[in-house]
N, C-alpha and C positions, 0 to 999 in steps of 0.2 A: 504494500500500500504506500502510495508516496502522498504528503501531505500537503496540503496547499500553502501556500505564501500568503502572506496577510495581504488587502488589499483596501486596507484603512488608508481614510481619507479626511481632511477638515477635522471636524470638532471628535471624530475618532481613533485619532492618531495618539498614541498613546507611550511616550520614553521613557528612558530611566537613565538615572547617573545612581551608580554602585561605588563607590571607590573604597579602598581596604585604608581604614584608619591607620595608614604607618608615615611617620615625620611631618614635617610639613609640607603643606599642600605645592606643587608642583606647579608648574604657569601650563605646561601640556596637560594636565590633570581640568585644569579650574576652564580652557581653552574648549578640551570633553564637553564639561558640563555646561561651557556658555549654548554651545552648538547645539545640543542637547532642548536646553531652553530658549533657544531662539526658535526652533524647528516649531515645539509645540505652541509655542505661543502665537507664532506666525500664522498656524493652521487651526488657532483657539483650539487645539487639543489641551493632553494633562502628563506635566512631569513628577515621575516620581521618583523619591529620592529616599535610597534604601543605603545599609551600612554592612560592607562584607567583612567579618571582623571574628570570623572562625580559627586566626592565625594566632595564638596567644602569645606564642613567643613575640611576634611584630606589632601586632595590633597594642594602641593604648588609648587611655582616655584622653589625654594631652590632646594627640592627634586630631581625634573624634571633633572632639571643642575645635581646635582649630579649623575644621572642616568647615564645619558651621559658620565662626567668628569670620571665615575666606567668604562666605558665599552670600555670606548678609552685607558685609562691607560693599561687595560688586553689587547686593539689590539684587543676588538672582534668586527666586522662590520657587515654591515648587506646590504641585498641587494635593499631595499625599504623600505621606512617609515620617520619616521625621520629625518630632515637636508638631504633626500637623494631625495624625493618625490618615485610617481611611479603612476602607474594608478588607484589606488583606494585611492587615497588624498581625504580626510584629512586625516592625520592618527592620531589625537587625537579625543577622541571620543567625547569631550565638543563643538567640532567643526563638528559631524558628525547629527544632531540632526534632520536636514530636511529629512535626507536618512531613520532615523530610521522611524520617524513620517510615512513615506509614507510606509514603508512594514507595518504598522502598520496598514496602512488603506484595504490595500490587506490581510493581514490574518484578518480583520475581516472581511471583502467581502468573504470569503473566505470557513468561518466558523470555521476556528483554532482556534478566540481567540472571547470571550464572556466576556459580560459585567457581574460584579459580585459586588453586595451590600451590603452581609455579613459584619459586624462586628465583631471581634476578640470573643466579649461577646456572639455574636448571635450563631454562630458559636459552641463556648461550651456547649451554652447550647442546642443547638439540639443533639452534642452526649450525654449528660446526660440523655437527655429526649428519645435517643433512645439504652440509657445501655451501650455507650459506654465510653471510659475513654477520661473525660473532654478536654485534651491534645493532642487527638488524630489527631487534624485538621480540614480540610476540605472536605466534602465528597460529592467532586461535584454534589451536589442538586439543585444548579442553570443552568446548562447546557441547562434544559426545559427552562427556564424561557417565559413567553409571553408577546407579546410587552406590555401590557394593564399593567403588572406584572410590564415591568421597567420603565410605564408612571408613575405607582403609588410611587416606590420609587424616582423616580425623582423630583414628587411633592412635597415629604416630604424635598426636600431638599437636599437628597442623590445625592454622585456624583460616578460611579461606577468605579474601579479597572479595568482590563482587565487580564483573565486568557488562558491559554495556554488547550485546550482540548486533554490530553496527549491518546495516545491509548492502548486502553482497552487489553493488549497483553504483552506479557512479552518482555522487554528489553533486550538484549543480546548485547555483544561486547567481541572480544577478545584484551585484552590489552598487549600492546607494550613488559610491563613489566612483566604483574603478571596473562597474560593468560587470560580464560574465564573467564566472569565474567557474571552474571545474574541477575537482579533486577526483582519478578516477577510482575505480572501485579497485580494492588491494592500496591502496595507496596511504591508508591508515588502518590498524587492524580495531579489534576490541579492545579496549580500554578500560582500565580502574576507574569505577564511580566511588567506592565505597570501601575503605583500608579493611585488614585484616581485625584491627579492632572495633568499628562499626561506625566511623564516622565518616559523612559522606564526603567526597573531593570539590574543591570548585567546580570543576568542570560538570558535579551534577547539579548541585544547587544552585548555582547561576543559571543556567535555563531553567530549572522545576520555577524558582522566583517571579521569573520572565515570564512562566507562561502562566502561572497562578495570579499573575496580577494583569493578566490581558495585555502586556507591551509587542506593541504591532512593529517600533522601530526599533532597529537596536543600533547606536552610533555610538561607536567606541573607536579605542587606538588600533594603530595598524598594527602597533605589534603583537595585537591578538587575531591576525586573521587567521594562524595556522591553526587554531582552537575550533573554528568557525564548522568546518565540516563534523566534528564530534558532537559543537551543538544540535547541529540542525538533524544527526543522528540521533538522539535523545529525543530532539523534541517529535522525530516520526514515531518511537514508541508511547512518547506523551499523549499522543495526539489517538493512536490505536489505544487505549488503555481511558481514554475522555478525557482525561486531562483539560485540553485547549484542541480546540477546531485549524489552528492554523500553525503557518511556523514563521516568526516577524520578518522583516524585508530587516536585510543588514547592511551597515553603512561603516565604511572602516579610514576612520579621519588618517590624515598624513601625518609623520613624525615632526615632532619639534624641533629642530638640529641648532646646535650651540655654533660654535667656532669654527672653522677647520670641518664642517661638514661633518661634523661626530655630534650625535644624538644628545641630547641638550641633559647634562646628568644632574644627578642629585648634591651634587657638591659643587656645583657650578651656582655662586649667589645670583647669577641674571634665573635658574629655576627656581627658588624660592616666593611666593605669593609676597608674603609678609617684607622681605628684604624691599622690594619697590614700593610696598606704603610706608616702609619706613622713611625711603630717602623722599618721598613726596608726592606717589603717584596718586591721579585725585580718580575715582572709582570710573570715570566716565570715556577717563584719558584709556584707562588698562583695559577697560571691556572694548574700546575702538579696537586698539593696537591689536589684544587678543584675537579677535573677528578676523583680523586680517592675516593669521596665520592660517591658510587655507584658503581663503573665499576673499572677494572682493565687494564693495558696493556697486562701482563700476571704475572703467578703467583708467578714468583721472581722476578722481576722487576717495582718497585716504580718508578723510576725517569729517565722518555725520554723527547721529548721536546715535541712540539705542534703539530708540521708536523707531529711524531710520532702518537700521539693521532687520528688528522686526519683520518689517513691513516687506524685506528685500529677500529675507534668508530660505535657501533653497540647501538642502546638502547637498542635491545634486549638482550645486554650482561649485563645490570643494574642488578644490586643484589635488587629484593625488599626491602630486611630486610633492619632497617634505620640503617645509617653512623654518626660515631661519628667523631666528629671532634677534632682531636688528634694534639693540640696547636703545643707537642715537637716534632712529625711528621711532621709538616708542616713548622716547622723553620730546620730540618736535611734536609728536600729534598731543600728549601732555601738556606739552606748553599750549599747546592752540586751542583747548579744550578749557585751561586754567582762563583764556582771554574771554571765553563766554558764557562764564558766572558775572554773575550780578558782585558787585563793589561788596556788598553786606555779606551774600554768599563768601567768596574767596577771604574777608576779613576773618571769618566764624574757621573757614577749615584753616586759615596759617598759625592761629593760634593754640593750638597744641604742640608746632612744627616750634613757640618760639620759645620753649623752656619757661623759666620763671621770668623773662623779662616782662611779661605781661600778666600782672596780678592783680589790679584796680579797674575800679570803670573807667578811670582817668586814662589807664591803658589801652584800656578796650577803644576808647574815643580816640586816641592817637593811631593807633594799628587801622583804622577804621579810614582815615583822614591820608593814610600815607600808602594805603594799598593801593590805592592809583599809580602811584611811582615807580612799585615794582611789578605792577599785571603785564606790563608789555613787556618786559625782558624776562621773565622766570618761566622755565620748563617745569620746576618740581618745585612742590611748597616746602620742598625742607631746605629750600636756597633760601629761605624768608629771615633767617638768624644772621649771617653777613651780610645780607643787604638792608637791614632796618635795626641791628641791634643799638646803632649809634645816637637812633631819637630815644632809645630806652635806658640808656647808660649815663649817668651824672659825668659833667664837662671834664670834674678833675680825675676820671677815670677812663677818657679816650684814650688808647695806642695808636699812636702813629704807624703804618708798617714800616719795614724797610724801603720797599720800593716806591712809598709816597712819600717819603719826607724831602723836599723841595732843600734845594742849596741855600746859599748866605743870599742870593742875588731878587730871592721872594722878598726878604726885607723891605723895601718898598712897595709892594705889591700889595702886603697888608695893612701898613701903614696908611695907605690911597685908601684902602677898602675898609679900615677901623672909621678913620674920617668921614667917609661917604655912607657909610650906615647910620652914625652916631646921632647923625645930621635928619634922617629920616622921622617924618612925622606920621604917615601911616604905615605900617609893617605885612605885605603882603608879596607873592611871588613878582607880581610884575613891575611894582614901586621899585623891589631889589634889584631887578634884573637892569631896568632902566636907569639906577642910578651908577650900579656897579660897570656898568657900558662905559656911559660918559666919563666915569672917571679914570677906568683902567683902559679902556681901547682906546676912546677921542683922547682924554688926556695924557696917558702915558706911553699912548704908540704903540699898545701892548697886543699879540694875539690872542684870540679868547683863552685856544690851549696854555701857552703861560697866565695870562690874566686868572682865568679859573680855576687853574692845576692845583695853586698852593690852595686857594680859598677850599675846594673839595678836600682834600690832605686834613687844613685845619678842623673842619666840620666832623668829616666821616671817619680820620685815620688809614684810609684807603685812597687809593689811583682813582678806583672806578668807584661811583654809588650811584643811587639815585641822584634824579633831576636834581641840581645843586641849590634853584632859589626858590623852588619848592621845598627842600629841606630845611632850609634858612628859614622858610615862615612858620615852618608847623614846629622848629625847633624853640622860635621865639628870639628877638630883642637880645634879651641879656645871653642866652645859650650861645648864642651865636658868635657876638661879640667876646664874649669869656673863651671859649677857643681859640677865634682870630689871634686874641691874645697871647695865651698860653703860645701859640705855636711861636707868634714873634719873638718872644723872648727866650727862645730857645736857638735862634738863629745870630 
């Protein structure tokens, strides 16, 4: 009997993101789950979102929470599983164990799944002994087996495995992404569902999960396509046995490649979720960049928002070939994302970014007043500390750096510019801007870059900072002048 393909559509489409709680979440990983959630949303279908977490040595709670903490930050939700419930709870699989045990007992009623008491060793050495190479596996020779056959290894002590009796037929599926695909028949034998001591393997409870909770898609990494014909094995005896009516359409995303065209690892901090909100990625910037490993919106345009995405997402539009992930792209579309937050917005998220420099509403009102300065130049909000710490720092605790502190030849420069402030009756950016003109360029013949150099130095202790006679206003009068100072008399 070969079992039908799902052929859910619109508000029937039905995903899942599974991921095994081990370290922190992955950018390939959260990348899954965008895709995942863009497909169903796009086709107001339902994601749901289960926790595979049978591994105890790997598996922790740490992780778990972090999982969670990754995918609320991005805003991706999910329509069942998780903190949400739904009709097929539990949805971690270390808590699904009675459900498994019982299909278990029905496929072997069944005849899908037989008992098997090879050894790894035994095993080898029947292919050696029948010419073939050692390596080669299992060549399901137990599938006869007779009861008297597993009284005897039973006596000896053996306790038997449980194997999946795959059928003898070539495997076919056309995928999401990468089209037809074929596995022909001998080209994987029968396989362990279920260890010697009775607990079941991924490779069963991940389809039994699948097909217990009705998922039509299944869109995961590529590096499980070689698993992919075992599933769809399983789920033919699911399907003979009532289980589920179909077997989902599969979709297998591209790999995420780091550097050097080597698959993007776990010790590499550009895969890290967390490492990029630390240094300032703002939720809207990571889920663009994200999207675009694989898929495009179209093919001059990097940077829309999510709705956008929504509206647009096809798997079928995925680019097999794998996506690299291009750090300085992903902090340009960041930056152009950070430019179209609202003033109030981008004030509210820099402030966790600026440590304890801001701890008053008097702070709050300054950070507020001077985020205009730095929206147009900053990619990451955690650049927000060396570009604005100097309006939050008392005068007599400015550093100068090395590279700004200005020669003996500024001496005049701020001299001109103490005088020509001192003299000011209203204190605003453009009063500054126009008096500090006439005095250092008309008057002194000066270029702005000299005219300006030492005055930003004094101010900021830095080369570069924010707009110079915008800082000067929101610094105030006396701050300003108390610098000017401090700096000439060190010259």
């Amino acid at each position: 009997m070969t079992a039908p393909f799902s052929t859910a559509s619109g508000s029937d489409v039905r995903v899942r993101f599974c991921p095994s709680p081990t370290g922190t979440p992955h950018v390939g990983l959260i990348r899954t789950a965008l895709f995942n959630w863009a497909y169903a949303r796009h086709n107001g279908g339902k994601l749901v979102f289960r926790i595979e977490d049978t591994d105890a040595a790997r598996d922790s709670e740490e992780s778990f929470l972090q999982l969670l903490d990754g995918l609320r930050w991005l805003n991706i939700d999910w329509d069942e599983g998780i903190d949400v419930g739904g009709p097929q709870a539990p949805y971690r699989q270390s808590q699904r164990t009675a459900i498994y045990l019982e299909l278990i007992e029905k496929l072997k009623a069944s005849g899908h799944l037989y008992e098997s008491f090879a050894t790894a060793e035994e095993i080898e050495a029947r292919n050696v002994a029948n010419g073939r190479d050692p390596k080669q596996g299992y060549d399901n020779f137990e599938r006869a087996l007779t009861e008297a056959e597993r009284e005897g290894f039973r006596a000896e002590g053996r306790q038997p495995a449980l194997r999946l009796r795959v059928p003898d037929t070539d495997l076919s599926f056309d995928d999401l992404v990468r089209g037809e695909i074929t596995f022909p028949a001998g080209s994987f034998t029968d396989f362990v569902v279920v260890r010697p001591n009775g607990a079941p393997l991924y490779t069963f409870v991940n389809p039994v999960d699948d097909a217990l909770m009705g998922i039509t898609h299944v869109l995961r990494g590529e590096d499980l396509l070689s698993s992919t014909p075992r599933q769809i094995a399983l789920y033919h005896a699911l399907v003979e046995i009532g289980v589920t009516s179909f077997v989902p359409r599969f979709g297998h995303l591209p790999y995420v490649m780091g550097e050097g065209n080597k698959k993007l690892s776990k010790r590499d901090p550009e895969s890290n979720l967390f490492h990029h909100r630390d240094r300032g990625f703002i939720p809207e910037g990571l889920v663009n960049y994200l999207s675009l490993l694989g898929w495009s919106l179209s093919h001059d345009r990097d940077v829309f928002s999510i709705d956008e995405m929504i509206a647009a997402f096809d798997v079928a539009d995925v680019n097999p070939n794998p996506a690299r992930f291009d750090l300085k792209k992903a902090e340009s579309i960041n930056g152009d994302h950070i430019r179209l937050l609202s003033t109030e917005k981008l004030a509210g998220r820099l402030e966790p970014y600026m440590g304890n420099l801001v701890q008053t509403e008097i702070d709050r009102t300054l950070l507020l007043a001077a985020t205009p300065l730095v929206q147009e130049r900053m990619q990451l909000l955690g650049e927000a500390p060396a570009l604005l710490s100097f309006l939050f720092t008392p005068d007599d605790d400015i550093v100068i750096d090395a590279d700004a502190m200005p020669g003996a030849d500024a001496a005049p420069v701020l001299d001109a510019a103490i005088a020509s402030l001192t003299e000011l009756g209203e204190w605003n950016h453009d009063v500054i801007e126009d008096a500090l003109r006439v005095r250092l360029i008309e008057g002194l013949g000066l270029k702005p870059r000299i005219a300006f150099g030492a005055l930003r130095s004094a101010i900021s202790g830095k080369r570069i900072s924010p707009p110079l006679f915008e800082s000067m206003e929101l610094l105030g009068r006396d701050s300003t002048l108390e610098r000017l100072a401090r700096l000439r008399s060190r010259l």
